[in-house]
VEXVEXTOR-329856 format. One line per 5 residues: number of its first residue (from 1); their letters; for each residue z, y, x of C-alpha. Coordinates in nm, 2 decimals. Example, Ala and Ser with C-alpha at 12.3 -4.5 7.8 and 13.67 -1.06 7.14 Angstrom:
VEXVEXTOR-329856
1> AS> 0.78,-0.45,1.23  0.71,-0.11,1.37
//
This chain:
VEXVEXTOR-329856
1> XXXXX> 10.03,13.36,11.55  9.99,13.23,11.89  10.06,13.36,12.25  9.70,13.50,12.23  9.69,13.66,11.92
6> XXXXX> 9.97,13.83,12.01  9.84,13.98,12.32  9.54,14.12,12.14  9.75,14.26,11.83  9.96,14.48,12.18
11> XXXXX> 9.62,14.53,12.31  9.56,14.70,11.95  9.81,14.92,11.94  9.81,15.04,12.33  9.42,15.10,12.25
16> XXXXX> 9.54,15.32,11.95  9.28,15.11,11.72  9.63,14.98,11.55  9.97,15.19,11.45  10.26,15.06,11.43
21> XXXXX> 10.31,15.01,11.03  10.00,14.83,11.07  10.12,14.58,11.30  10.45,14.58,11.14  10.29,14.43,10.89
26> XXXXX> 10.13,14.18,11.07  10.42,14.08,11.25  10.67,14.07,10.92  10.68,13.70,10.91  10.77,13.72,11.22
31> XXXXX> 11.07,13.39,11.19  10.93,13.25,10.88  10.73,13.30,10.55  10.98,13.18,10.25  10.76,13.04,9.99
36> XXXXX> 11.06,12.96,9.72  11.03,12.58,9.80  10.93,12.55,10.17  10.99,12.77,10.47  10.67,12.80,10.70
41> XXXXX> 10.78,12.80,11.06  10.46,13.08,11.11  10.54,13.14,11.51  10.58,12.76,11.64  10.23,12.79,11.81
46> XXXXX> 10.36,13.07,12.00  10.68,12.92,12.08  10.56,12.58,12.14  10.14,12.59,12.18  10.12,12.40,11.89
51> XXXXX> 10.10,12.50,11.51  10.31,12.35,11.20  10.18,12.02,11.09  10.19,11.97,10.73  10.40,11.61,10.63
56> XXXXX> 10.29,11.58,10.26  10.49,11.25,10.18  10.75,11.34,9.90  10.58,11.74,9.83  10.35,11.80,9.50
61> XXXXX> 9.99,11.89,9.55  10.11,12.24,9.39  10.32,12.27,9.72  10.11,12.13,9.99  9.82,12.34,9.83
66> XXXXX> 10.09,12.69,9.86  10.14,12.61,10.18  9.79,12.57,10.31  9.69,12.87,10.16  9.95,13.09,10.35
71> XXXXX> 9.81,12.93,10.66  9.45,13.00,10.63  9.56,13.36,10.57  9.72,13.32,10.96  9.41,13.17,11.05
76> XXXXX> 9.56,12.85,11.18  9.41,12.53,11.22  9.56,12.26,10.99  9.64,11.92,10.99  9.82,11.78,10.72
81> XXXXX> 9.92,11.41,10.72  10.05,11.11,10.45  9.85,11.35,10.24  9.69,11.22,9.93  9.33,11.25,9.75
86> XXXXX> 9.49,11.45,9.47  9.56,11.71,9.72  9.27,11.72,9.89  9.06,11.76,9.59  9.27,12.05,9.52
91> XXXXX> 9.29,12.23,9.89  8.89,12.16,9.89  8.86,12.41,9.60  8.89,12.72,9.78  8.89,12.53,10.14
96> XXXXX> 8.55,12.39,10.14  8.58,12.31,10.50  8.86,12.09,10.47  8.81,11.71,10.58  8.99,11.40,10.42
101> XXXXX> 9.03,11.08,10.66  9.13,10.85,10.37  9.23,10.56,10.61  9.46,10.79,10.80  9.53,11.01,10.53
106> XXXXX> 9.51,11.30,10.69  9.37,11.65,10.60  9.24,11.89,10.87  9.11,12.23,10.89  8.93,12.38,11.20
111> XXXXX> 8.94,12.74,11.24  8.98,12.78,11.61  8.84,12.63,11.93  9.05,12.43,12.14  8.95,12.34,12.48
116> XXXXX> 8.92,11.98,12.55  9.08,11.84,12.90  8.81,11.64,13.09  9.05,11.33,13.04  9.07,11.13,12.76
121> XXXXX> 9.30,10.89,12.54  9.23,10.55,12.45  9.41,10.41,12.08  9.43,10.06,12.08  9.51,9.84,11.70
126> XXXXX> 9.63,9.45,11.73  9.49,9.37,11.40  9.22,9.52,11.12  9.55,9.60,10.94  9.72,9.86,11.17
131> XXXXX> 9.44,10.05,11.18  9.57,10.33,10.93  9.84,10.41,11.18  9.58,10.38,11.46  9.38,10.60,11.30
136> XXXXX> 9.65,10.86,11.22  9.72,10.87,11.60  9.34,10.87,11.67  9.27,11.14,11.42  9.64,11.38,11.53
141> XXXXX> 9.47,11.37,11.94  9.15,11.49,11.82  9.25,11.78,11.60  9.48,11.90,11.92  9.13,11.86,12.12
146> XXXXX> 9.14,11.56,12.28  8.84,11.36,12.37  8.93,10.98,12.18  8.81,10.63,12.19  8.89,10.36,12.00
151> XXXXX> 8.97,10.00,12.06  9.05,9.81,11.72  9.13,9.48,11.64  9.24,9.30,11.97  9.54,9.19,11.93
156> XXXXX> 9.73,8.87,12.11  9.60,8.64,11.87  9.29,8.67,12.06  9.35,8.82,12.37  9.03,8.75,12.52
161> XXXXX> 8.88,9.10,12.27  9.14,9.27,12.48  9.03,9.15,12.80  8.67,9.26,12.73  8.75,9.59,12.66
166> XXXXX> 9.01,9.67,12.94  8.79,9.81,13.20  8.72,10.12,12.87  9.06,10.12,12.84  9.14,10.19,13.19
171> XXXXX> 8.95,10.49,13.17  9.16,10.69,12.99  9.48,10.92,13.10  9.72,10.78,12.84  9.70,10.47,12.59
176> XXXXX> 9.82,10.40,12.27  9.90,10.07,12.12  9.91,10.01,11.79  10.12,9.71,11.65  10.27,9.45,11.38
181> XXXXX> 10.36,9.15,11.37  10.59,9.04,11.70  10.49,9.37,11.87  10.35,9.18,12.15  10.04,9.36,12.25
186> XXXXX> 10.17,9.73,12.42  10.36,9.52,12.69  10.00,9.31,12.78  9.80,9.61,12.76  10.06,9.82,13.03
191> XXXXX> 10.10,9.50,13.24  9.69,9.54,13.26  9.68,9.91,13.34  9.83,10.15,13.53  9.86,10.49,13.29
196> XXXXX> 10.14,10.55,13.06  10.12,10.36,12.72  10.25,10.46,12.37  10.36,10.23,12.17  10.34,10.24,11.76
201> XXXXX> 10.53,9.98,11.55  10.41,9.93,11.26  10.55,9.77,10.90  10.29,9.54,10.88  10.41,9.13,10.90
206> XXXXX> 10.54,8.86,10.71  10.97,8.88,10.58  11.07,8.84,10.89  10.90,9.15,11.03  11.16,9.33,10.85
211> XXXXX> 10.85,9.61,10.73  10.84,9.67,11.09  11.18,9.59,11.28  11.08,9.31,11.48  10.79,9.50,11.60
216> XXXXX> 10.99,9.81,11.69  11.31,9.60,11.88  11.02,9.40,12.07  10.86,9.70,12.23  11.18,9.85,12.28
221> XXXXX> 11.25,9.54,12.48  10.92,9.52,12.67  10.95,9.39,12.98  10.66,9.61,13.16  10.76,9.93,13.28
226> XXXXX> 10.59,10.28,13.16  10.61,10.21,12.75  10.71,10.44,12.54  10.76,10.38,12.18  10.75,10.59,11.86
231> XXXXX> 10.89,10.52,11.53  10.80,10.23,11.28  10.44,10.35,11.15  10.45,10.69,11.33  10.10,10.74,11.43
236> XXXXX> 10.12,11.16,11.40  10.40,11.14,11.72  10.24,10.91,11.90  9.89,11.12,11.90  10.10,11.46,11.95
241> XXXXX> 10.23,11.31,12.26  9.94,11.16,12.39  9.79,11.49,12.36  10.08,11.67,12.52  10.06,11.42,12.86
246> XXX> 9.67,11.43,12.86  9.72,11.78,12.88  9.96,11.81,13.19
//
């Protein structure tokens, strides 16, 4: 339930349309639905704007699918991320709506509008081979409403793809860079720009990447000022929080 539904359910019961056992009812998960195995924080969108997100690394598809099903009964939009095919063949039996980005591995649900700002967020990938995390981050700002472009596959190896795009890029409130390897290419694309930029490590590299490390200590070392970085393949924060500045 967010800030909105709420109003309307007071509305209700001012209007007399609603008693109050009624909206008891409605309101008796008030904290948190137990489900045995997980506890569903059911008011976060009214205490932050922004619904549960579903991790599904590490649950069953029995789980993920019990936990889905006592959102759609809220009414909530979805998004459910690391998630499998196995579970999405599963939620799509008596979800039919429900889409499956295989590459991000992500599973969303729309069943409320969300106004778009008029600005929009750029995701940027080094290489072909960070694109999963790319498009986690690309997919996680579009299911919050955000209008997205992509820029994939520019990386420092051949800077001159970056330098053809950068003008797009520029566009855009808030960037995010996506990258393996050395981690090089978030501090070239914010000494090119002048909008905050995001940065992603991810574990992709030879050994002495350390699945990621190298990557992560170079951007936290960046020498241009305004990046931010995320954790080591953490595309989901990094498109939440691109959403939340392209929203201020």
């Amino acid at each position: 339930m967010n800030q909105e539904d709420l109003k309307k359910l007071l509305k209700k019961v001012k209007k007399g349309t609603l008693d109050i056992e009624q909206a008891l009812e409605q309101l008796k998960d008030f904290s948190y639905k137990d489900l045995g195995h997980t506890k569903i924080d059911t008011h976060r969108e009214l205490r932050t704007g922004y619904p549960e997100v579903i991790f599904c690394s590490g649950k069953t598809v029995g789980q993920v699918s019990d936990i889905i099903k006592h959102m759609l009964s809220k009414n909530n939009n979805i998004l459910a991320t690391r998630a499998s095919e196995d579970m999405f063949n599963e939620i799509s039996n008596f979800c039919p709506d429900a889409r499956f980005n295989a590459l991000a591995r992500t599973i969303t649900i729309k069943r409320k509008d969300i106004k778009s700002p008029d600005t929009s967020i750029t995701v940027v990938s080094a290489g072909t081979s960070d694109i999963p995390v790319a498009e986690e981050a690309a997919i996680t700002a579009e299911f919050f409403g955000n209008k997205v472009q992509r820029v994939f596959d520019v990386g420092v190896a051949g800077i001159h793809r970056l330098y053809d795009k950068i003008d797009q890029i520029r566009k855009s409130r808030v960037i995010i860079v996506v990258a393996g390897m050395e981690g090089a290419l978030p501090s070239i694309v914010k000494g090119l720009i002048d909008k905050p930029v995001i940065a992603v490590p991810t574990s992709i590299g030879y050994g002495a990447n350390f699945n990621g490390l190298s990557a992560l200590l170079g951007m936290l070392t960046s020498c241009a000022s305004g990046v931010t970085v995320v954790n080591i393949d953490n595309g989901f924060g990094a498109g939440f929080t691109a959403n939340m500045i392209n929203r201020l």
